[in-house]
C-alpha atoms as a printed R data frame, in Angstrom:
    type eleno elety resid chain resno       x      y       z
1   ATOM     1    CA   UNK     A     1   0.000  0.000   0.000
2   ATOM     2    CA   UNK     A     2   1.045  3.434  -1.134
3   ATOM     3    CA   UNK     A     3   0.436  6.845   0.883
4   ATOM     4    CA   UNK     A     4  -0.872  8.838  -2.451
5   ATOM     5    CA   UNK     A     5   0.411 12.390  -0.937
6   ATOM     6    CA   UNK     A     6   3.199 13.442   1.560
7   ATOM     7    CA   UNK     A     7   3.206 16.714   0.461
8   ATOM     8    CA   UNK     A     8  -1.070 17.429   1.390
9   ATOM     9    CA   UNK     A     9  -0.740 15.477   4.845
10  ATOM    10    CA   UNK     A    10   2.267 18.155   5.892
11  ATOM    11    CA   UNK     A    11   1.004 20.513   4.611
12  ATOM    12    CA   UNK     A    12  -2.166 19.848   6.905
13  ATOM    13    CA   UNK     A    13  -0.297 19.107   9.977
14  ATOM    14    CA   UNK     A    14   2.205 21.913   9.974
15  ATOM    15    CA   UNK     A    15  -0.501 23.963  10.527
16  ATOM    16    CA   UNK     A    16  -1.225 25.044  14.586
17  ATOM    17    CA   UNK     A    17  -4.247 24.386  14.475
18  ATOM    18    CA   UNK     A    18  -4.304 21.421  13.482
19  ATOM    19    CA   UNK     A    19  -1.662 20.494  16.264
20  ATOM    20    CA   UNK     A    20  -3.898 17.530  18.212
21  ATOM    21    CA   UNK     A    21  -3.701 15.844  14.663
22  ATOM    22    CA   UNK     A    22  -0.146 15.895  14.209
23  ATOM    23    CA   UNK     A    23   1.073 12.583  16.099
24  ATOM    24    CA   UNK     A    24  -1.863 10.474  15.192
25  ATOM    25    CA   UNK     A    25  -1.411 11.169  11.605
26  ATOM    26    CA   UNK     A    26   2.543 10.484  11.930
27  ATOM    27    CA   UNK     A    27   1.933  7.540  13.645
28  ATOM    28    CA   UNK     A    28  -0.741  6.146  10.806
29  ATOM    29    CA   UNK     A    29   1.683  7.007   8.526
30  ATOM    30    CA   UNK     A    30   4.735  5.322   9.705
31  ATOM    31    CA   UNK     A    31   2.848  2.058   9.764
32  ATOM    32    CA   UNK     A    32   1.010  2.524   6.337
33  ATOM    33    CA   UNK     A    33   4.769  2.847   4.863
34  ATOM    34    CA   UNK     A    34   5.836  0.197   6.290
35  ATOM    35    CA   UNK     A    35   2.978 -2.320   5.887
36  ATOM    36    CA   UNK     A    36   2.709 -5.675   3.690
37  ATOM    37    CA   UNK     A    37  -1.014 -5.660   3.816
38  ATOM    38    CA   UNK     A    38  -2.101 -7.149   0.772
39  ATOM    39    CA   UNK     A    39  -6.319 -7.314   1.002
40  ATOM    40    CA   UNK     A    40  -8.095 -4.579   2.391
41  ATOM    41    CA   UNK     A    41  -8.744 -7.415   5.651
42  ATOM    42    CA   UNK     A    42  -5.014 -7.116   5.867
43  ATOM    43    CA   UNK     A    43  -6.018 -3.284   6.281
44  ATOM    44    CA   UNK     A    44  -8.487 -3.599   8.388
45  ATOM    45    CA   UNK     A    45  -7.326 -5.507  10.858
46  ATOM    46    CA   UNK     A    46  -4.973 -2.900  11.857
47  ATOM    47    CA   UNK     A    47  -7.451 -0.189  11.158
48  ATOM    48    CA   UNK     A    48 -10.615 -1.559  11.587
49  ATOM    49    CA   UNK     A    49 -12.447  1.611  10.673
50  ATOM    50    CA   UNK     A    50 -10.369  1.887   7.182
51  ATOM    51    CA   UNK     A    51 -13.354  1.943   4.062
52  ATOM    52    CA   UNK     A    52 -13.116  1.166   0.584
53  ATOM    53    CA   UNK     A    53 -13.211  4.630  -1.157
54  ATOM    54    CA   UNK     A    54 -13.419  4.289  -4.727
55  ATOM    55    CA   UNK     A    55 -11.020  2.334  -7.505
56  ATOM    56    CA   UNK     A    56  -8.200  0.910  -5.471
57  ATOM    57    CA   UNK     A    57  -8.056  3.808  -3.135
58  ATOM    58    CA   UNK     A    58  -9.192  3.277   0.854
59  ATOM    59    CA   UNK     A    59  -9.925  5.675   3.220
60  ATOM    60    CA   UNK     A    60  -8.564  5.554   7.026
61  ATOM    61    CA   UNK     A    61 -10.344  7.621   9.638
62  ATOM    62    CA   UNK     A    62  -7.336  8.668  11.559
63  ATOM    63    CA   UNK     A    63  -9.524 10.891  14.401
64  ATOM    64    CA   UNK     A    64  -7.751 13.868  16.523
65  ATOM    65    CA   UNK     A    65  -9.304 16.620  14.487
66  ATOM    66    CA   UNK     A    66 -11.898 18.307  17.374
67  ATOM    67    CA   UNK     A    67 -14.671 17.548  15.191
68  ATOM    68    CA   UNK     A    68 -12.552 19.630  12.575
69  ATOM    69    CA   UNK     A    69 -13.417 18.748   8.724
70  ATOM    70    CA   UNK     A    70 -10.118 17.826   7.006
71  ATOM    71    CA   UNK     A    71  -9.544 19.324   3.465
72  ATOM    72    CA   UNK     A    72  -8.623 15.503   2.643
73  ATOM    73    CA   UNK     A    73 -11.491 14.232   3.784
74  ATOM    74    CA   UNK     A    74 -14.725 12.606   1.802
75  ATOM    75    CA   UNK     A    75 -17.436 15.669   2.003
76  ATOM    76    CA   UNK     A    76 -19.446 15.624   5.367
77  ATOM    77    CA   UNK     A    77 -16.893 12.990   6.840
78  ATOM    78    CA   UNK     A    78 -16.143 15.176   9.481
79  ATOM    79    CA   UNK     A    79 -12.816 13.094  10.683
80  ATOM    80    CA   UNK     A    80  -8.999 13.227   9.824
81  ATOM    81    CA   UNK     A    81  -9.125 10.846   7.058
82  ATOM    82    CA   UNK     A    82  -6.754  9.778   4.155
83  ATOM    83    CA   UNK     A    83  -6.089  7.632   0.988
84  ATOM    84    CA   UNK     A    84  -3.995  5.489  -0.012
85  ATOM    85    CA   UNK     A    85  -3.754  3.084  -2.870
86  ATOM    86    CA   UNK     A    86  -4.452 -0.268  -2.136
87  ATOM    87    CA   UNK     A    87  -1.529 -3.160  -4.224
88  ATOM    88    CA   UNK     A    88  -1.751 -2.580  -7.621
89  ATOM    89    CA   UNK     A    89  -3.858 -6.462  -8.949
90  ATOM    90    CA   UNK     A    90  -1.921 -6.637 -12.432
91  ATOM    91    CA   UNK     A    91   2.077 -7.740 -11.590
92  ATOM    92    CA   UNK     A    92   2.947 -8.386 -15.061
93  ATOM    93    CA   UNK     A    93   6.461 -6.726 -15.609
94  ATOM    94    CA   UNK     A    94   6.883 -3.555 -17.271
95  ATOM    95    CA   UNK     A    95   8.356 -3.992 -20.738
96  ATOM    96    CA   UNK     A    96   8.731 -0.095 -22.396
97  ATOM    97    CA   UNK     A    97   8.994 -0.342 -26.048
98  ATOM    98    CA   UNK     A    98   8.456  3.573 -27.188
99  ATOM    99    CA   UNK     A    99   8.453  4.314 -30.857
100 ATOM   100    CA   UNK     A   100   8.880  8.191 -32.125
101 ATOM   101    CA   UNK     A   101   5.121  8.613 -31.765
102 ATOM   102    CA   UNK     A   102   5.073  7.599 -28.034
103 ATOM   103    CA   UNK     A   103   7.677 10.236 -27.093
104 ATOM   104    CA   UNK     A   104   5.061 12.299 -25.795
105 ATOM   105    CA   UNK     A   105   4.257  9.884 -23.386
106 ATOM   106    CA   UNK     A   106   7.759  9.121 -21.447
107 ATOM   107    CA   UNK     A   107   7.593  9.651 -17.447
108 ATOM   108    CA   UNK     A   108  10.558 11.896 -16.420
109 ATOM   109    CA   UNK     A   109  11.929 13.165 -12.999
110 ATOM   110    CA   UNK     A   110   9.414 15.245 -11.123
111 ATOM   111    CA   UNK     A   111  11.600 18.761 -10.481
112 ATOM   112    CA   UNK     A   112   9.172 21.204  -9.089
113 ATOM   113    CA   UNK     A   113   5.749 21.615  -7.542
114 ATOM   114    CA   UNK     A   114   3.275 22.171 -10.595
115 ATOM   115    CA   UNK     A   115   4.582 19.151 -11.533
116 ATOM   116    CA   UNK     A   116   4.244 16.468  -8.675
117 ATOM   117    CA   UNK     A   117   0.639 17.897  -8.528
118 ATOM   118    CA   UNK     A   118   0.315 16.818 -12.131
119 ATOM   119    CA   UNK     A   119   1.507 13.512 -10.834
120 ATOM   120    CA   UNK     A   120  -0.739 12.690  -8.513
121 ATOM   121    CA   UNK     A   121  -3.742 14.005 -10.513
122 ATOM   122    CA   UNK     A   122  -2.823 11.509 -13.122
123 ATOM   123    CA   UNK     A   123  -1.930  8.898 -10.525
124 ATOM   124    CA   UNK     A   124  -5.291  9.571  -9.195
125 ATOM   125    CA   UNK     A   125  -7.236  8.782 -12.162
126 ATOM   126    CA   UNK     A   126  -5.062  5.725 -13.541
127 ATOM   127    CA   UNK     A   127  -6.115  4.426  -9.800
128 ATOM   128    CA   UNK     A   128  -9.687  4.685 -10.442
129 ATOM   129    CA   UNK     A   129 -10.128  2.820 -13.809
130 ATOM   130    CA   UNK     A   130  -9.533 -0.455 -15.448
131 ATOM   131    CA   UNK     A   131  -6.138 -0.269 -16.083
132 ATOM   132    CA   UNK     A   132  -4.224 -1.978 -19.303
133 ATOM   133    CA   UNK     A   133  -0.517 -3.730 -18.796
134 ATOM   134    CA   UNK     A   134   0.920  0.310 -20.069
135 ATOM   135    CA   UNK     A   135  -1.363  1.803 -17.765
136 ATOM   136    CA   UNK     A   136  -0.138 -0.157 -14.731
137 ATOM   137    CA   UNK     A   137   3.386  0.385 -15.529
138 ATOM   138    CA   UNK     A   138   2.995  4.032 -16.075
139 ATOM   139    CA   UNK     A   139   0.849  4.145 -12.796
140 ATOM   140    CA   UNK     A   140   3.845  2.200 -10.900
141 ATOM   141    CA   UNK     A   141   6.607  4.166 -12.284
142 ATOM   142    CA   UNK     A   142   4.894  7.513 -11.532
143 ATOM   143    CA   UNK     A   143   4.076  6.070  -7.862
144 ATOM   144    CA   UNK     A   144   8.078  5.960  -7.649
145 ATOM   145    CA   UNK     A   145   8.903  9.177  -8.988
146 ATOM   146    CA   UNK     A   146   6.265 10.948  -6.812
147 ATOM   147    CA   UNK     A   147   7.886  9.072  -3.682
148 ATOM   148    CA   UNK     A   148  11.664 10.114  -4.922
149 ATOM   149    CA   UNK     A   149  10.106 13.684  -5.290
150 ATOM   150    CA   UNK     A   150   8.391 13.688  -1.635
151 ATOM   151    CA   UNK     A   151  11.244 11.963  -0.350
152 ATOM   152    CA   UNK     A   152  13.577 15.411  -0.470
153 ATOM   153    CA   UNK     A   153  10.880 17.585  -0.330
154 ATOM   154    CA   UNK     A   154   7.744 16.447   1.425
155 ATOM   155    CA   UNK     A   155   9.604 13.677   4.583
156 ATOM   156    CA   UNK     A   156   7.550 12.951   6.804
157 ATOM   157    CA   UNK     A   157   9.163 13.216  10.778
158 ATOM   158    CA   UNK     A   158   8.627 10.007  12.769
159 ATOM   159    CA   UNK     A   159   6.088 10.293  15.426
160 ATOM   160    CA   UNK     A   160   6.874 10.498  19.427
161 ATOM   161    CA   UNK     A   161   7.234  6.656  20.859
162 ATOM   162    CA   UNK     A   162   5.003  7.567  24.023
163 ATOM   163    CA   UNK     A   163   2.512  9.269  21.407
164 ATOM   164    CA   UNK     A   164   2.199  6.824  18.752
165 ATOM   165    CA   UNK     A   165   1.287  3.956  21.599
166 ATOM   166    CA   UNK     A   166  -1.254  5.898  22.960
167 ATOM   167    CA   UNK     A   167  -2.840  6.419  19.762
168 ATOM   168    CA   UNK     A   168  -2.883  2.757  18.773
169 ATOM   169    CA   UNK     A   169  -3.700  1.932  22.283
170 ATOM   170    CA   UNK     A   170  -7.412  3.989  22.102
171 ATOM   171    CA   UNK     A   171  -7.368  3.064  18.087
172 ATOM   172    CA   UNK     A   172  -7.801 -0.615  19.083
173 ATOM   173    CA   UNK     A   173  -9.701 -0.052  22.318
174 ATOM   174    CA   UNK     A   174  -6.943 -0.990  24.706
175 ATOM   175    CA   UNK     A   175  -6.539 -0.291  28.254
176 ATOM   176    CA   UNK     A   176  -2.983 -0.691  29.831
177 ATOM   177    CA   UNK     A   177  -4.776 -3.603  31.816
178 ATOM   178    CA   UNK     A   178  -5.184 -4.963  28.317
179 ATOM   179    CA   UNK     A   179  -1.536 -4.683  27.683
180 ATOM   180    CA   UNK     A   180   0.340 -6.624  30.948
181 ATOM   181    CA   UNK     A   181   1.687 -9.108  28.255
182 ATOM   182    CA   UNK     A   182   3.720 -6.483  26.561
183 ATOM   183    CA   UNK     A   183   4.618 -4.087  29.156
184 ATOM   184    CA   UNK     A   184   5.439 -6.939  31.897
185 ATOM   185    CA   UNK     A   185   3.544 -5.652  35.062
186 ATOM   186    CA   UNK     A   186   0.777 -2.608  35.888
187 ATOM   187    CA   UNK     A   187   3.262 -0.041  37.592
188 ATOM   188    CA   UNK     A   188   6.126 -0.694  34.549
189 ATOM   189    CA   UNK     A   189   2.900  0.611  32.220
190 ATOM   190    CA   UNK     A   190   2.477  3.269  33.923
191 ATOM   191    CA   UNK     A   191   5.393  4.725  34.107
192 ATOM   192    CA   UNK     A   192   6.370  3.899  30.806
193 ATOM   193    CA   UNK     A   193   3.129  6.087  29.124
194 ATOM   194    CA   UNK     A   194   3.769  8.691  31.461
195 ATOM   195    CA   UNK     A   195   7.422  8.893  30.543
196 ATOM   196    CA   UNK     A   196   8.817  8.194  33.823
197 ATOM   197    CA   UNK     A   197  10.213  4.827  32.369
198 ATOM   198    CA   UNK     A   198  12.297  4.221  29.059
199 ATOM   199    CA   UNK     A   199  11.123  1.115  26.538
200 ATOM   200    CA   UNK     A   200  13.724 -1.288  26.427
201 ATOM   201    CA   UNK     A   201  14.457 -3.296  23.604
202 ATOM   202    CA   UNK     A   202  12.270 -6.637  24.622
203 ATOM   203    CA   UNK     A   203   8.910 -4.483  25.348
204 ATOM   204    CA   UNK     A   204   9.630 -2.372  22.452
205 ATOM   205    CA   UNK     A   205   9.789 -5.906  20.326
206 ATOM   206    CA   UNK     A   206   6.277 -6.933  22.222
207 ATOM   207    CA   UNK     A   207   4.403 -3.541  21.378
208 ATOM   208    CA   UNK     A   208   5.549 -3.143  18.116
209 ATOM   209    CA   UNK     A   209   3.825 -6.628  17.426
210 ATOM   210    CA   UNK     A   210   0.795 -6.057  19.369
211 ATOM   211    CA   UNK     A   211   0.121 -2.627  17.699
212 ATOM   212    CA   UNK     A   212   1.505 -2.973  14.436
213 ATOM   213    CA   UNK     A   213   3.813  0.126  15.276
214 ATOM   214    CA   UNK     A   214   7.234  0.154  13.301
215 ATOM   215    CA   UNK     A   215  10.229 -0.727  15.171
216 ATOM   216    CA   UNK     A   216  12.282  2.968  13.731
217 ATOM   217    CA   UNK     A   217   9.407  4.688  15.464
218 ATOM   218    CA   UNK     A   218   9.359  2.870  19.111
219 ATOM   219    CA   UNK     A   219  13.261  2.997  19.105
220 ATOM   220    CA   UNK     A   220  13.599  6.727  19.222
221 ATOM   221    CA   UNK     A   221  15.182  8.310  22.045
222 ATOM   222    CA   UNK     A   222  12.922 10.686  23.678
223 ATOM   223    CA   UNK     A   223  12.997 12.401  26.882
224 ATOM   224    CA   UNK     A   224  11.603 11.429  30.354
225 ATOM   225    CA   UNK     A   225   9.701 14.372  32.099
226 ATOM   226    CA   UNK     A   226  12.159 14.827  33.689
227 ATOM   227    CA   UNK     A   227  13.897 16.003  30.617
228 ATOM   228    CA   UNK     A   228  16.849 13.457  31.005
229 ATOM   229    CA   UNK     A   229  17.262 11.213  27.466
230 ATOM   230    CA   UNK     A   230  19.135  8.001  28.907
231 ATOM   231    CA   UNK     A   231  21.414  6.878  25.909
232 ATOM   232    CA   UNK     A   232  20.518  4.231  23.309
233 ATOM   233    CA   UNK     A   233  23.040  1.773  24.536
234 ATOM   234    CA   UNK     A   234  21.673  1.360  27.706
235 ATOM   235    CA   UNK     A   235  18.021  1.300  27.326
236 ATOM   236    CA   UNK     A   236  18.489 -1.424  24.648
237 ATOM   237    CA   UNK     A   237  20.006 -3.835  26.450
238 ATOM   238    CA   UNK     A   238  18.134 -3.449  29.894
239 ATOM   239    CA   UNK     A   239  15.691 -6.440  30.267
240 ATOM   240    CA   UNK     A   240  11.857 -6.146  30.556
């Protein structure tokens, strides 16, 4: 699966006030770009409120907006919600055979603004039609050159550890009770989500399996509140 824009989703959470949406939307994002899901089941059962939107686009309702419409949003959804493209059905390899009358049609490096929007507006519509064997390889090779583009200009930052639990925590309907098995005992939970505690490396294997949240997100140093950051090193190789 395939975030379809970078560049919109900072562009919404850069703003202030859309500030209680930042994390959530950094922490759906992480784990969209670093899924295998294959079906939208595979989607849904880490977002069980994900919908089929149209074509082979889905829509996740991502929440954290104060009843705020999102521009990305369908109309009169009023929640933080997003596409992406769901795996492309047609795998046949691309072969590109161009003759002088197909020049017109050759995919090239996407340089400024005007013309990753022109991307995506094609990518868009290739997504929601029956696609022929060019058609899919033109769709997969602009998906690439939109994600080289975005990749320099449009990164996404990874979300706060602490953060990006919560939110999968009261995504899934989880209670720390719910979560002894990963966090070991009551009082280590609690001080963990109120950043009293570090994750060490075996609880930080144990969530990241139990919430689906990526590994380079939960092993981010981050600070205690008592401001004090205890070095990589250590917190990695303490049990628990």
């Amino acid at each position: 699966m395939r975030l379809m824009t970078r560049k919109r989703l900072r562009e919404y959470i850069d703003q202030p006030r859309h500030a209680a949406a930042r994390e959530p939307i950094l922490a759906w994002a992480s784990i969209l770009e670093h899924s295998t899901w294959r079906t939208l089941v595979d989607v849904k059962e880490t977002f069980p409120s994900t919908d089929h939107l149209s074509g082979e686009k889905v829509c996740f309702d991502i929440g954290a907006t104060n009843g705020e419409s999102s521009p990305m949003s369908p109309s009169n959804q009023r929640s933080c919600s997003f596409c992406g493209s769901a795996p492309t059905r047609n795998t046949t390899s691309c072969e590109w055979k161009v003759g002088a009358h197909d020049m017109g049609n050759i995919i090239r490096l996407i340089t400024n603004e005007t013309e990753l929007d022109a991307a995506q507006a094609e990518m868009a519509r290739l997504l929601d039609i029956e696609r022929t064997a060019d058609q899919d390889c033109r769709l997969r090779a602009l998906a690439v050159l939109i994600r080289w583009y975005e990749d320099e200009h449009w990164a996404l930052p990874m979300p706060d550890p602490i953060l990006a639990i919560r939110y999968r925590m009261e995504e899934l309907g989880l209670q720390q009770s719910d979560m002894m098995e990963e966090f070991g005992d009551k009082t280590t939970a609690s001080l963990i989500l109120n950043r009293k505690r570090l994750l060490t490396l075996p609880i930080i294997r144990r969530l990241s399996t139990r919430l689906g949240l990526p590994l380079a997100v939960l092993v981010q140093e981050y600070s205690l509140t008592n401001g004090e950051v205890e070095p990589d090193d250590k917190r990695l190789s303490a049990r628990g």
